[in-house]
N, C-alpha and C positions, 0 to 999 in steps of 0.2 A: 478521529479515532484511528486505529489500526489495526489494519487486515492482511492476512495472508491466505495462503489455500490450506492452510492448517495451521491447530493452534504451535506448533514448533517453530513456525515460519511467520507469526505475527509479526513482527517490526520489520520483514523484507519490504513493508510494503503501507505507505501512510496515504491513507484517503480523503479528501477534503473536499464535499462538496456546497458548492455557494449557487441560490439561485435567484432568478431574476422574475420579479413579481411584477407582469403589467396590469392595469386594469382591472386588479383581481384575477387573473387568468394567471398560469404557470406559463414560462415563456420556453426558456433553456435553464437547464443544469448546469454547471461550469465544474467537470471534475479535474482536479488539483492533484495527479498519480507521482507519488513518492517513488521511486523504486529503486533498487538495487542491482545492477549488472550482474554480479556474479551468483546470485540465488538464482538457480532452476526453475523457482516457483513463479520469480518474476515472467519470464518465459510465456506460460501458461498465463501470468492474468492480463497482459498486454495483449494477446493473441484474444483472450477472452472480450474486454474492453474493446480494442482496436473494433471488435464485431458488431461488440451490441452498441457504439456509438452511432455506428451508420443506421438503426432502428428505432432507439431512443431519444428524445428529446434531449440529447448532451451533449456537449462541448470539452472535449479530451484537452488537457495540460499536462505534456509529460514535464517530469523535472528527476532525475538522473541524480542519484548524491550515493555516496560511499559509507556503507552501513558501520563497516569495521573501524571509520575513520569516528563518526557519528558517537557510536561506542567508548571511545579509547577516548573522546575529547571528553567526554560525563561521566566516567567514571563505570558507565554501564557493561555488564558480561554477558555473554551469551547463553543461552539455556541449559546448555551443556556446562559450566562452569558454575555453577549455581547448585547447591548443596541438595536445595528442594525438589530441582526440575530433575538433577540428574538422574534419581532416582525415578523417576518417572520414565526417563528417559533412556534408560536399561532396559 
């Protein structure tokens, strides 16, 4: 799915987690962090992440990809450009 630290910043940020069943027991997490350089929000959830990996049973994967590029290659707009959100977005 996808996450941001608010619903305006959803797609900054795609989460993927896969985890590793031994024995019947939960072993590790394996999160798969999408994220975007240029969102603010990224910022905030690497910082957040970065933290709670060192506590939690997880295994961080950054992977770094260009949202605007992402966007432009699908056809997709950003929230602002979108008739329904803008108005929200006022």
């Amino acid at each position: 799915g996808s996450y941001g630290i608010d619903g305006l910043h959803a797609n900054d940020m795609v989460l993927h987690a896969t985890t590793d069943i031994g024995r019947g027991l939960l072993t590790r997490a394996r999160i798969d962090l999408f994220f975007d350089c240029i969102s603010p929000y990224t910022h905030i959830s690497l910082n957040l992440w970065s933290r709670y990996s060192k506590v939690w049973p997880v295994t961080l994967k950054l992977h770094p990809f260009f949202l605007g590029g992402v966007m432009k290659a699908t056809g997709n707009k950003p929230p602002g450009f979108l008739a329904a959100r803008g108005a929200f977005l006022a």
